[in-house]
C-alpha positions, 0 to 999 in steps of 0.5 A: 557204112560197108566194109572197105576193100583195105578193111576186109583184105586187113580182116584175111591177112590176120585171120585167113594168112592171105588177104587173098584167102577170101574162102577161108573160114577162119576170114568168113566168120572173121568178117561176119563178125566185124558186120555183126559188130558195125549192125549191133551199134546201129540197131542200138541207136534205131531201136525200131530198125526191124528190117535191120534187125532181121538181117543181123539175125541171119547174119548171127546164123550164118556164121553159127554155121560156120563155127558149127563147121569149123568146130566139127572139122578143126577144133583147135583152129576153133577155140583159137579163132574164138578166143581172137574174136572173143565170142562165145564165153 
Protein backbone atom coordinates (compact mmCIF):
# COMPACT_ATOMS: atom_id res chain seq x y z
CA UNK A 1 0.00 0.00 0.00
CA UNK A 2 1.69 3.37 -1.28
CA UNK A 3 1.30 6.74 0.14
CA UNK A 4 -1.77 8.88 -0.73
CA UNK A 5 -1.73 11.93 -2.35
CA UNK A 6 -3.76 13.68 0.90
CA UNK A 7 -0.92 11.74 3.33
CA UNK A 8 1.84 13.10 1.60
CA UNK A 9 0.62 17.00 1.11
CA UNK A 10 -0.33 16.23 5.03
CA UNK A 11 3.60 15.09 5.48
CA UNK A 12 4.62 18.73 3.67
CA UNK A 13 2.09 20.76 5.17
CA UNK A 14 3.64 19.89 8.72
CA UNK A 15 7.33 19.42 8.03
CA UNK A 16 7.82 21.46 4.66
CA UNK A 17 5.26 24.78 5.90
CA UNK A 18 3.33 24.08 2.41
CA UNK A 19 1.87 20.93 1.18
CA UNK A 20 3.19 22.36 -2.20
CA UNK A 21 6.80 22.56 -0.66
CA UNK A 22 7.55 18.97 -2.18
CA UNK A 23 11.45 20.22 -2.75
CA UNK A 24 12.10 20.79 0.73
CA UNK A 25 14.28 18.55 2.67
CA UNK A 26 13.02 18.93 5.63
CA UNK A 27 9.34 17.16 3.64
CA UNK A 28 11.73 14.58 1.61
CA UNK A 29 13.55 13.01 4.48
CA UNK A 30 9.81 13.38 6.28
CA UNK A 31 8.30 11.16 3.63
CA UNK A 32 11.46 8.93 3.18
CA UNK A 33 11.04 8.04 6.71
CA UNK A 34 6.92 7.29 6.88
CA UNK A 35 8.09 4.55 3.71
CA UNK A 36 10.77 3.46 5.79
CA UNK A 37 8.46 2.92 8.67
CA UNK A 38 5.33 1.23 6.12
CA UNK A 39 8.57 -1.22 4.75
CA UNK A 40 10.07 -2.15 7.95
CA UNK A 41 6.60 -3.64 9.12
CA UNK A 42 6.09 -5.58 6.32
CA UNK A 43 9.74 -6.76 6.00
CA UNK A 44 8.68 -8.10 9.78
CA UNK A 45 6.00 -10.13 8.83
CA UNK A 46 7.93 -11.66 5.06
CA UNK A 47 11.28 -12.21 6.69
CA UNK A 48 12.60 -13.78 3.28
CA UNK A 49 11.40 -10.25 1.20
CA UNK A 50 15.08 -9.72 -0.09
CA UNK A 51 13.99 -7.89 -3.02
CA UNK A 52 12.10 -5.56 -0.42
CA UNK A 53 14.88 -5.59 1.95
CA UNK A 54 17.20 -3.83 -0.76
CA UNK A 55 14.77 -1.27 -1.55
CA UNK A 56 14.67 -0.26 2.12
CA UNK A 57 18.44 -0.10 2.49
CA UNK A 58 18.44 2.28 -0.40
CA UNK A 59 15.77 4.11 0.84
CA UNK A 60 17.73 4.30 4.67
CA UNK A 61 20.70 5.66 2.52
CA UNK A 62 18.99 8.23 0.65
CA UNK A 63 17.64 10.06 3.46
CA UNK A 64 21.18 9.40 5.37
CA UNK A 65 22.23 11.81 2.61
CA UNK A 66 19.83 13.92 3.00
CA UNK A 67 20.21 14.42 6.92
CA UNK A 68 23.92 14.44 6.11
CA UNK A 69 23.11 17.51 3.89
CA UNK A 70 20.83 19.31 6.16
CA UNK A 71 22.95 18.82 9.10
CA UNK A 72 25.90 20.52 7.08
CA UNK A 73 23.88 23.39 6.06
CA UNK A 74 21.21 23.78 8.70
CA UNK A 75 21.86 22.15 12.03
CA UNK A 76 19.17 23.64 14.15
CA UNK A 77 16.58 22.75 11.28
CA UNK A 78 18.55 19.34 11.93
CA UNK A 79 18.28 18.53 15.49
CA UNK A 80 14.51 20.01 15.20
CA UNK A 81 13.59 17.98 12.32
CA UNK A 82 15.30 14.81 14.22
CA UNK A 83 13.78 15.29 17.47
CA UNK A 84 9.99 15.56 15.44
CA UNK A 85 10.48 12.16 13.63
CA UNK A 86 12.40 10.65 16.60
CA UNK A 87 15.20 9.04 14.59
CA UNK A 88 18.90 9.00 15.34
CA UNK A 89 19.07 8.89 19.43
Amino acid sequence: MSLTTEKKANIFKTYAGDPKNTGSIEGQIALLTERISHISSHLQVNKKDFSTHRGLMQLVGKRKRLLNYLQKHNLTGYRALIEKLGIRK
